[in-house]
ZAMARGU-4260 file (C-alpha; in steps of 0.2 Angstrom, whole numbers, plus 5000, padded with zeros to 4 digits):
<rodrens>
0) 4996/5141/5132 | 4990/5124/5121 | 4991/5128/5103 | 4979/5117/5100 | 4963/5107/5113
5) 4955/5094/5109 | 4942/5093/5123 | 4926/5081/5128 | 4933/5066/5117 | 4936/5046/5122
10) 4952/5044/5120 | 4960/5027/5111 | 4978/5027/5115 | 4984/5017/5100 | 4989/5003/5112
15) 4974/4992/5114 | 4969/5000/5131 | 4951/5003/5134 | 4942/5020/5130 | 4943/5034/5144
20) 4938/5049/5145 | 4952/5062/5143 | 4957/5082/5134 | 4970/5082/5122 | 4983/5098/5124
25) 4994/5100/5108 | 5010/5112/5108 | 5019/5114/5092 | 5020/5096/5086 | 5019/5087/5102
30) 5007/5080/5113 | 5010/5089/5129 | 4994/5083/5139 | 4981/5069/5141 | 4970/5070/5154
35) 4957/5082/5163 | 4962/5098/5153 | 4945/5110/5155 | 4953/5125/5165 | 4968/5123/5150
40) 4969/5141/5138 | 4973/5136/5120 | 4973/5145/5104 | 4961/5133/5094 | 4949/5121/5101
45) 4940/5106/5094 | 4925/5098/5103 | 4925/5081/5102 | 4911/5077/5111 | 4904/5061/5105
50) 4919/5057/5095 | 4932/5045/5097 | 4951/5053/5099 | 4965/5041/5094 | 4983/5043/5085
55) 4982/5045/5066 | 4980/5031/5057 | 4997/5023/5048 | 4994/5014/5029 | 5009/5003/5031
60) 5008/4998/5011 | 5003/5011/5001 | 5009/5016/4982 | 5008/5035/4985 | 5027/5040/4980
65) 5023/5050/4963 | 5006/5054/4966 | 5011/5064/4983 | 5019/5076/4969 | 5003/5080/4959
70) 4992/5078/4975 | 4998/5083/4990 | 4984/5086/4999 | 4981/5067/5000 | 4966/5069/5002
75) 4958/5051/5000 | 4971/5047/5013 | 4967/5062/5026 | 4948/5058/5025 | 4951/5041/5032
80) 4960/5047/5045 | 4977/5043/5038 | 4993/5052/5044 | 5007/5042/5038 | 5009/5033/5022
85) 5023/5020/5019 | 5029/5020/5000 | 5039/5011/4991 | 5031/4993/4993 | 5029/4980/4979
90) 5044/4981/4973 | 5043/5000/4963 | 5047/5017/4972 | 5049/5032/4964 | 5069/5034/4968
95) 5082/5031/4963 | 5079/5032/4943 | 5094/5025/4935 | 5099/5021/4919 | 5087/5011/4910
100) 5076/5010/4926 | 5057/5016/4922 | 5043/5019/4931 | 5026/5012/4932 | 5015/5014/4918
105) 5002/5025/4931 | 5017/5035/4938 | 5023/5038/4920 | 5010/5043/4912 | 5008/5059/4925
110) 5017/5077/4924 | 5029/5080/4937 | 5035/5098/4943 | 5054/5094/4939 | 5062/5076/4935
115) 5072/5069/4949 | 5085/5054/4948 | 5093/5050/4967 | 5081/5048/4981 | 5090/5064/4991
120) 5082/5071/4973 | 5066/5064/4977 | 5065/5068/4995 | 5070/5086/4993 | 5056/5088/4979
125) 5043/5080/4991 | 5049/5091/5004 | 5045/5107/4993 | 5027/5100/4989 | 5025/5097/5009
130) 5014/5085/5007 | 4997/5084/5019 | 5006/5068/5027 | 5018/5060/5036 | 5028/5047/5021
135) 5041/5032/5026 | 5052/5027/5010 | 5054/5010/5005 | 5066/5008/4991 | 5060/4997/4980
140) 5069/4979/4973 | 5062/4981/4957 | 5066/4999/4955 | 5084/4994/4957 | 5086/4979/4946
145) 5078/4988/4931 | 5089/5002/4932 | 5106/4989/4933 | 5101/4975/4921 | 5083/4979/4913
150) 5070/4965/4911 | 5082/4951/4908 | 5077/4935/4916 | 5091/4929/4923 | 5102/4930/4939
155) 5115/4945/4942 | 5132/4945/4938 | 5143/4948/4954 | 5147/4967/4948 | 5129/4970/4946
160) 5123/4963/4960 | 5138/4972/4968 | 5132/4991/4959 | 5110/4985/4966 | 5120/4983/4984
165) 5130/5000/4985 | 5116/5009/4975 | 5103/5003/4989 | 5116/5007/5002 | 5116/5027/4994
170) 5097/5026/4993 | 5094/5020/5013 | 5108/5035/5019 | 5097/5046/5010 | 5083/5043/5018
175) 5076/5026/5013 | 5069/5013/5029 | 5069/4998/5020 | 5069/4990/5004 | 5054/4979/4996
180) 5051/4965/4982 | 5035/4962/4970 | 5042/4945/4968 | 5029/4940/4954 | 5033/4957/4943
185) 5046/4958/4931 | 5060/4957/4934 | 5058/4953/4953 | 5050/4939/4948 | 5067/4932/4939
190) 5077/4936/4955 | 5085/4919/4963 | 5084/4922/4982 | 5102/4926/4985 | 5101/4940/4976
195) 5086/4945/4988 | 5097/4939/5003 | 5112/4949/4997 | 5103/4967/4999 | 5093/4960/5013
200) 5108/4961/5021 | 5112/4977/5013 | 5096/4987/5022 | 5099/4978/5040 | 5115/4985/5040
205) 5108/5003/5037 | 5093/4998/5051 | 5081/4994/5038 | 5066/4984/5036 | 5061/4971/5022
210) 5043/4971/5013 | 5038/4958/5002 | 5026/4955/4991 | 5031/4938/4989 | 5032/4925/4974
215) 5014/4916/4976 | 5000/4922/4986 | 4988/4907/4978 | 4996/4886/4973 | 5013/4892/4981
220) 5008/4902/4994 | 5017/4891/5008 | 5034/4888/4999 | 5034/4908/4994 | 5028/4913/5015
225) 5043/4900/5018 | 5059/4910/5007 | 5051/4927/5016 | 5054/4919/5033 | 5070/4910/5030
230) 5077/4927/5023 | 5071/4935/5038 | 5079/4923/5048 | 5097/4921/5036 | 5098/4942/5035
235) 5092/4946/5053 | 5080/4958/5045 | 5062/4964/5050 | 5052/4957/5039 | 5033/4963/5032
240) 5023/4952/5024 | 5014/4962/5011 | 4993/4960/5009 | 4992/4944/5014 | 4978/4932/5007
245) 4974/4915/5002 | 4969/4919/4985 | 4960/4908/4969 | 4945/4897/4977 | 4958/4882/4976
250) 4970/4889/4988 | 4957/4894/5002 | 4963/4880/5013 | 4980/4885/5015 | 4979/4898/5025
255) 4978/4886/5043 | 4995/4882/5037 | 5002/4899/5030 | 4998/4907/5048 | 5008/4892/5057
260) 5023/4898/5046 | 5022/4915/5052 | 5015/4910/5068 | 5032/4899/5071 | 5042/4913/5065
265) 5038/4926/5079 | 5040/4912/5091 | 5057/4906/5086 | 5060/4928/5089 | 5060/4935/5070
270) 5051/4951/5069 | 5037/4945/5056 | 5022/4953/5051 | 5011/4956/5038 | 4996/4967/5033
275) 4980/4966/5023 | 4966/4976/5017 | 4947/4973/5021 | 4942/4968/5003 | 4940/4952/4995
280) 4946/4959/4979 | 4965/4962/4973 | 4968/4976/4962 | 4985/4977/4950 | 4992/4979/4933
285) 4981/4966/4920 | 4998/4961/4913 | 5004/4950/4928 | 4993/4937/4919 | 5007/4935/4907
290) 5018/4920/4905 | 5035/4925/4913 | 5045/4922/4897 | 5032/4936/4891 | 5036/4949/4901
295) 5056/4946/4897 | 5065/4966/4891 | 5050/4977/4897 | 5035/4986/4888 | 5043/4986/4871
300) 5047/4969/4869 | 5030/4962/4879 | 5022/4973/4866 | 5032/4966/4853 | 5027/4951/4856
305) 5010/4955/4859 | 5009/4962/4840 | 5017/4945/4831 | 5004/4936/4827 | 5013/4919/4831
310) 5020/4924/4846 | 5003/4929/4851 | 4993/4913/4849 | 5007/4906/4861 | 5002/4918/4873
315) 4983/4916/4873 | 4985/4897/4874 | 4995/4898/4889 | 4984/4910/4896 | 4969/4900/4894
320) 4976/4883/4902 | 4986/4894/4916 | 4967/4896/4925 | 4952/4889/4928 | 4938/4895/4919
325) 4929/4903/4935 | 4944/4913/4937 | 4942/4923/4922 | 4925/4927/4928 | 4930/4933/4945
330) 4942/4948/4936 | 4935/4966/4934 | 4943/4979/4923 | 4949/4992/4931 | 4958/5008/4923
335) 4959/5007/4905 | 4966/5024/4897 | 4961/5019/4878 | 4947/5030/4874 | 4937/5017/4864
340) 4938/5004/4878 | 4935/5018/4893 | 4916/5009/4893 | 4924/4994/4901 | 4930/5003/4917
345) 4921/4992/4932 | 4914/4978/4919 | 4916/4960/4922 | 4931/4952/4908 | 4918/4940/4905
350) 4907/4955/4899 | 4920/4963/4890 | 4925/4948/4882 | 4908/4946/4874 | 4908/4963/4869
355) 4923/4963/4860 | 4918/4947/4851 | 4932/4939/4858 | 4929/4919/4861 | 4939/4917/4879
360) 4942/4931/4891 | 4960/4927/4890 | 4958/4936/4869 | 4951/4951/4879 | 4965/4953/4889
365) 4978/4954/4876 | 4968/4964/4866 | 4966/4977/4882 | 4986/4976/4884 | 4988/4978/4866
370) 4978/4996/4864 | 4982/5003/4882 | 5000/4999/4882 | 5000/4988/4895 | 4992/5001/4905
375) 4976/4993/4911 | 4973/4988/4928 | 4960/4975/4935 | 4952/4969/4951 | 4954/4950/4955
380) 4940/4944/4966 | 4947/4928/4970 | 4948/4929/4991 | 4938/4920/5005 | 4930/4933/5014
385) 4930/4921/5031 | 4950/4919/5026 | 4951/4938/5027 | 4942/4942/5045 | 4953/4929/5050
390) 4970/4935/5045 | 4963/4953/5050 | 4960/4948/5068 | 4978/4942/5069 | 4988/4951/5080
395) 5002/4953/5069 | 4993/4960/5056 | 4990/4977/5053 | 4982/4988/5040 | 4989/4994/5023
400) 4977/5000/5008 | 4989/4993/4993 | 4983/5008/4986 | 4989/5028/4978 | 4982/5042/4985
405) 4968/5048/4973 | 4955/5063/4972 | 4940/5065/4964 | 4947/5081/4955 | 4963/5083/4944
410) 4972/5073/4934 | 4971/5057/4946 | 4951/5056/4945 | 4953/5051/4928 | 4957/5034/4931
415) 4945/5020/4942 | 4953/5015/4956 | 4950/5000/4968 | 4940/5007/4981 | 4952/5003/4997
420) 4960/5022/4989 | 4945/5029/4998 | 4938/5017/5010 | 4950/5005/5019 | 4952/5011/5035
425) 4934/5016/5039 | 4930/5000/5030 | 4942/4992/5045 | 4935/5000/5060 | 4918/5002/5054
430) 4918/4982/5056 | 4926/4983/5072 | 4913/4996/5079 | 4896/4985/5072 | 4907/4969/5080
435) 4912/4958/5063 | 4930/4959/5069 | 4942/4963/5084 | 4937/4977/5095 | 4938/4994/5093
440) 4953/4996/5104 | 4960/4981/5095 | 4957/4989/5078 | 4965/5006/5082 | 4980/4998/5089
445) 4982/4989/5073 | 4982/5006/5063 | 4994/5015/5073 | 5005/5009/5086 | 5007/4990/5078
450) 5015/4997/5061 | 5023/5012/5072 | 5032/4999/5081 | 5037/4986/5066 | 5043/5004/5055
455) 5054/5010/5069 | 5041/5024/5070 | 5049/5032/5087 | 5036/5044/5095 | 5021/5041/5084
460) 5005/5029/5084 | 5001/5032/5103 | 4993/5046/5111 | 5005/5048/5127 | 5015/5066/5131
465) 5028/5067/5123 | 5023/5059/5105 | 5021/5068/5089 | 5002/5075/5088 | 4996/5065/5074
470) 4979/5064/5080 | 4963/5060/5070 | 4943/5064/5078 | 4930/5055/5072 | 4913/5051/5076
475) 4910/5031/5078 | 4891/5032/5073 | 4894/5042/5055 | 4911/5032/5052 | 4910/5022/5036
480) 4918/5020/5019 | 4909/5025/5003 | 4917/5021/4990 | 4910/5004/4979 | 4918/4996/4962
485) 4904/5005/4954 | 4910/5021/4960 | 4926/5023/4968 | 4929/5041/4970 | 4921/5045/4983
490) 4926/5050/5003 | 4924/5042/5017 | 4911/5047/5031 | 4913/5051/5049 | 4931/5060/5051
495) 4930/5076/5060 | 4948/5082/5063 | 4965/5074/5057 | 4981/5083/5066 | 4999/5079/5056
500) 5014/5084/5066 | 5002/5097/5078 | 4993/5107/5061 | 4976/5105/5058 | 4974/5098/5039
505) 4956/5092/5041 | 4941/5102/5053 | 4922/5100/5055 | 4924/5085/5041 | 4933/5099/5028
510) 4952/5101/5024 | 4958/5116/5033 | 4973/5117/5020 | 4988/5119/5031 | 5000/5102/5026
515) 5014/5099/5039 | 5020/5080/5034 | 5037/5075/5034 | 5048/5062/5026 | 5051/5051/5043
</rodrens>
């Protein structure tokens, strides 16, 4: 007796093979059969007639780690068809917390249902929530180098570099899979590369993988694609490039030469890859504007400085010569938690500049940092959209949202997310189904068993017996993404049925509640 049939669907195996015709029997959290399956007796069936029937999707870079605590439902995940989430990435996870180690604005400014230090603590809290998917932790660079030696910009002593290494090494046997770097945050971005080497080393001992959002993705893209490889290669490590783009109009014609990098890495037999999401438009905290020697010490002393008049005019004049003009006028704000300044959610700077009376857009920005406490987010809408098919269609690459779950109810539908929360992976194969990208097949495999197999994710991203039964329905001519910069909460179209670890979370396009994700 199945548990669960999935019966009249095409299946899409996860690994690139054409569409057939085939039942999917479910028992427990298995797949236990693919094929002819009409004369099979199981508890629950879902016709899929008409629908496509493929593994659930993976989002290999995705900022989810506190938010799975006040959300679990995950639902602007489940509705794309989203299984797994990878967390962790950029640099900031949610464990361990020491010391003087603080979270992300966003993450801070939430409730939580207890306060947790150690990632075992983490883990075990997420594991009592039970979240509606699948979560991979990555421990993040960041995360430990506040917590040992706060904002300071300058390399680690041996002892400190010694207490990141052995606190990375608890973090990974407590269930981390890797370790990542936002190498143009603070205070990442004020790590020499051996210090990056040296826990590189650390995770490959433990089997882990390293994610980077590296230290340039615009005038140093190539030199900062170059340290990831030759880390890569120096540590022995798995390496994920994270969102890779070409970004700012002057950097456009880098990218022939940033694929060669990569391109030469997998042949020379480094496990490289990267991923990317189907926008043109980068979404993250409006401070990374900042001069480095600004962001030195941490909120307090960026603010600090923000509030001295002298120090100040510094700022704003090296703001202003550090960009083009066009590239103020290509950045949207995005979350902006003041109440006065709520208005500006979604505005061109250029707009709220005006509004504000401010004479440049850089003024804006500090005045935006200055009332919301650093905690105002923006879109940068500086990418080639040609530039981004092409690195989609790479075989290498592989899908990741850069993006918290969010919900259009609670406590996270009060701020204004990018809309890849909601829509990147519809966005993704929507494209692939109206022909803008790499086949469907193509696509699919790029969503599930590509990161499945670069995570170390044994069993999932394929439908085959024997594999977890993380399955996702959905009909090919409704399947789309909703969500616009305009308005970002909002679901995606055309998933029918999303199966994590054998439950049913999502039926008939509705959540069916059950949640049966695991820490992997």
């Amino acid at each position: 007796m199945l548990d669960l049939l999935i019966a009249n669907g095409s299946v899409v195996d996860g690994a690139g093979r054409p569409a057939r015709r085939a039942d999917v029997g479910l028992a427990g959290d298995r797949i236990v059969a693919v094929g002819a399956l009409a004369g099979a007796e199981a508890r629950r069936v879902v016709d899929a007639a008409g629908c496509l029937v493929c593994p659930g999707f993976i989002d290999v870079h995705s900022h989810s780690d506190a938010y799975l605590l006040i959300e679990p439902s995950a639902p602007s995940k489940v509705f794309q068809g989203v299984t797994t989430e990878v967390v962790g990435n950029c640099g900031a996870s949610a464990a361990p917390r020491l010391g003087r180690g603080e979270m992300p604005a966003d993450w801070q400014s939430q409730s939580y249902p207890r306060i947790w230090r150690s990632v075992a603590e983490y883990r075990g809290l997420l594991e009592e929530v039970r979240p509606a998917v699948n979560v991979v932790l990555l421990i993040g660079h960041n995360t430990l180098r506040k917590g040992v030696m706060g904002f300071e910009n300058r390399p680690a002593t041996p002892d400190e570099l010694a207490r990141m290494e052995r606190t990375l090494e608890k973090a990974l046997a407590e269930g981390g899979r890797g370790f990542s770097t936002g190498l143009i945050y603070a205070p990442g971005r004020f790590a020499p590369r051996e210090e990056i080497l040296a826990l590189a080393r650390t995770a490959v001992r433990a089997g882990g993988l390293y994610a980077s959002h590296i230290r340039s993705e615009g005038r140093n893209l190539l030199e900062a694609l170059q340290e990831a490889v030759d880390i890569a290669r120096a540590a022995g490590i798995p390496t994920q490039v994270s969102h890779l783009k070409t970004a700012g109009r002057g950097n456009w014609s880098l990218l022939d030469a940033a694929l060669e990098i990569i391109r030469n890495a997998r042949a020379a037999g480094l496990q490289v890859a990267a991923d990317r999401y189907p926008y043109t438009a980068s979404c993250t905290d409006l401070d990374v504007v900042l001069p480095g020697w600004a962001t030195e010490g941490g909120r307090d002393a960026v603010l600090a400085r923000l509030r001295n008049e002298s120090i100040r005019e510094r700022i704003l004049e090296e703001l202003v010569a550090s960009r083009p003009e066009r590239e103020w006028m290509e950045i949207t704000i995005g979350s902006t938690p003041h109440p006065d300044h709520r208005l500006f959610q979604g505005r061109p700077l250029s707009e709220v500049a005006r509004d504000m009376g401010c004479a440049h857009p850089a003024d804006a920005v500090l005045r935006l940092l200055d009332a919301d406490e650093l905690k105002t987010s923006a879109f940068f809408h500086g990418m080639s959209e040609s530039n981004m098919w092409r690195i989609l269609a790479e075989p290498w690459v592989m899908i990741g949202s850069d993006a918290s779950l969010r919900a259009p109810w609670g406590p996270l539908a009060e701020d204004y997310p990018h809309p890849r929360a909601y829509g990147t992976f519809p966005r993704f194969l929507r494209a692939a189904l109206d022909g803008r990208t790499v086949s469907m097949e193509e696509a699919i495999r790029k969503m599930t068993s590509l990161p499945a197999e670069q995570f170390g994710l044994t069993g999932r991203g394929v439908l085959k017996e024997g594999a977890y039964a993380d399955v996702v329905v959905l009909d090919p001519a409704a399947v789309k993404d909703r969500a616009t910069y305009a308005r970002p909460h909002q679901f995606a179209d055309g998933v029918k049925a999303v199966v994590v670890n054998g439950v049913l979370t999502l039926e008939g396009g509705q959540r069916s509640g059950p949640r049966a994700g695991r820490v992997l």
